[in-house]
C-alpha positions in Angstrom: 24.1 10.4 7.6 21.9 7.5 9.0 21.2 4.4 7.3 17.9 4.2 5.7 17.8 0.3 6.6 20.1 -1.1 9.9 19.2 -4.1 10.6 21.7 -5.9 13.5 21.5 -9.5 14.1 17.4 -9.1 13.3 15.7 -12.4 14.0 12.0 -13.3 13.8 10.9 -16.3 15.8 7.2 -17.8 15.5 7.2 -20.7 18.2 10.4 -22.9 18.3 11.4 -21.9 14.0 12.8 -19.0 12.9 11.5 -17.0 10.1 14.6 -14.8 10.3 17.7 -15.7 12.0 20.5 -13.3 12.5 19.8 -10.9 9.6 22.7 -8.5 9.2 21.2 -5.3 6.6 22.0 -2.1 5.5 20.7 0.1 3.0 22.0 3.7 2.8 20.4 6.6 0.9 20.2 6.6 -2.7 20.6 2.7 -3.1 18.4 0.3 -4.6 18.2 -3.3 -3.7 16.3 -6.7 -5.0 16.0 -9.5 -2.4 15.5 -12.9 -4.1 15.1 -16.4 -3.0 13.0 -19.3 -2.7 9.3 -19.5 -1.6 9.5 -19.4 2.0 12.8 -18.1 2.7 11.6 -15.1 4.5 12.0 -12.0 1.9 8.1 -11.0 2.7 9.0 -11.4 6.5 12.0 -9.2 6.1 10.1 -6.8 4.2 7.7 -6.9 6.7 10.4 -5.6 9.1 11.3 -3.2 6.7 8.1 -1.7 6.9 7.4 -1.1 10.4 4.9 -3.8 10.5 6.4 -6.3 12.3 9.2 -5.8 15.3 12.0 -8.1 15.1 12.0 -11.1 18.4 15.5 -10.4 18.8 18.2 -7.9 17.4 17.8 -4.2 16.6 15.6 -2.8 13.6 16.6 1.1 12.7 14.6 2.0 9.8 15.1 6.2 9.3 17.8 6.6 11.9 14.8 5.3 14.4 14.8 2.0 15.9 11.5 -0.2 16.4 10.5 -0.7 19.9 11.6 3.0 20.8 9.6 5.1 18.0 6.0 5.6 17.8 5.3 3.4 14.4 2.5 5.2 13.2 4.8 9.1 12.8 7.2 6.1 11.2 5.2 4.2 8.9 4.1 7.4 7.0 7.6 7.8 5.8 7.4 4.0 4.4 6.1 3.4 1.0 5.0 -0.2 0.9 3.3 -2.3 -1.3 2.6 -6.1 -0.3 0.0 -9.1 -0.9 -0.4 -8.3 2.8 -1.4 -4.5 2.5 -3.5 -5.4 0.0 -5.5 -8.1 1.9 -6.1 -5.5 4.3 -7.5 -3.2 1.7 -11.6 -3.1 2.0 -13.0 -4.3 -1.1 -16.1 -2.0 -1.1 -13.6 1.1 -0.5 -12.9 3.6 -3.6 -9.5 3.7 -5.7 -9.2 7.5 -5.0 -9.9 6.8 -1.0 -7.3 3.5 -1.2 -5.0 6.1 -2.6 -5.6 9.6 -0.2 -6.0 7.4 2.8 -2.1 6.4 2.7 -1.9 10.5 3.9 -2.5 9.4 7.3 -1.4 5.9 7.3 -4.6 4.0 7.4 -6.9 1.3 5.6 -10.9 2.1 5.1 -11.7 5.8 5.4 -12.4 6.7 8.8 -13.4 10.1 10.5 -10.4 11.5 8.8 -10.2 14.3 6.9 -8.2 15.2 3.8 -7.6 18.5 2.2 -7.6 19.2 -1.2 -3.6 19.2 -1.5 -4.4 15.4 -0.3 -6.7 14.9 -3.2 -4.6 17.0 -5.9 -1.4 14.3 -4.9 -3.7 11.3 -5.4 -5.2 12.3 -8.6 -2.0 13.1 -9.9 -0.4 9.7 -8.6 -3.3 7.8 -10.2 -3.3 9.8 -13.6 0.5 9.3 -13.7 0.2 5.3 -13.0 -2.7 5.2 -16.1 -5.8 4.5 -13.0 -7.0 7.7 -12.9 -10.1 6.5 -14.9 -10.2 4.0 -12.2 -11.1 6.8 -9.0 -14.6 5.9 -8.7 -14.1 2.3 -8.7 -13.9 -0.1 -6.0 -10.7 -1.8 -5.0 -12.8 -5.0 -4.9 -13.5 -4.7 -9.1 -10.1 -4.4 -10.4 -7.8 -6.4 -12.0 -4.5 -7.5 -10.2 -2.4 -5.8 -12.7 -4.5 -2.6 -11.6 -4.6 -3.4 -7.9 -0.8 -3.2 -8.0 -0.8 0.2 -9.8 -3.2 1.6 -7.5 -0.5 0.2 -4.5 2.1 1.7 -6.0 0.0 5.0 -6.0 -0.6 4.4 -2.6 2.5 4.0 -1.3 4.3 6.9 -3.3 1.1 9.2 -1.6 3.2 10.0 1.4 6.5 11.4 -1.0 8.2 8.4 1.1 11.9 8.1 2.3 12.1 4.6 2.1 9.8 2.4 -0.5 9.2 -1.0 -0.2 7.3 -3.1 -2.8 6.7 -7.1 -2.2 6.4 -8.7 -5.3 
């Protein structure tokens, strides 16, 4: 059985500092792990690796027995559950709870062209009335609380049934 997480000697350079430097990681099915440390020690930037949103500058990244830079990240990402301060910047403030929630079914921020069936929509109601925002569907993402912003991220990233779940802070 792959690794869920194989990180080897992953480094993330921005300019002449390193964000990450030589980050030896490995996660295997069925494990849970915390990463703590100071402000600006990199856990959001490893996370960020984690989650198929950033590629490392140097060393190898296999996240679901795929390694980035050799798999298409957007059939990868949909088998990532992530929440993050990041993901939710991204989140348009004008767009609904339930669309923040059924949009995670293809991977994407803002409703698009896309189009979801009602097994899409059954998954997200469900999420959201299990996470206590289902009252919360017709809502904008813009008008909610933090504490339900991060309930309706969690919701989001569980949409997917992911292999691997991520949540930053």
């Amino acid at each position: 059985m792959a690794a869920v997480v194989d990180f080897s000697k992953v480094s993330i350079r921005r300019g002449n500092s390193y964000l990450l430097n030589q980050i030896d990681l490995k996660v295997e099915e069925g494990e849970r792990w915390v990463i703590v440390g100071p402000n600006g020690s990199g856990k959001s930037t490893l996370l960020s690796v984690m989650s198929a949103q950033t590629h490392p500058s140097e060393g190898t990244a296999a996240l679901l027995g795929e390694t980035l830079g050799r798999v298409d990240v957007f059939e990868l990402r949909p088998r990532i559950g992530v929440t993050s301060a990041l993901v939710s910047a991204r989140i348009p403030r004008s767009e609904k709870v339930r669309d923040v929630v059924v949009s995670a079914a293809y991977g994407v921020l803002g409703r698009w062209r896309e189009t979801y069936d009602s097994f899409d929509y059954e998954r997200a109601d469900d999420l959201m009335a299990a996470l206590n925002v289902y009252r919360l569907a017709d809502r904008t993402f813009g008008t909610l609380s933090e504490g339900e912003k991060k309930r309706v991220e969690i919701c989001r990233a569980l949409m997917t049934d992911p292999e691997l779940l991520v949540l930053d802070e």
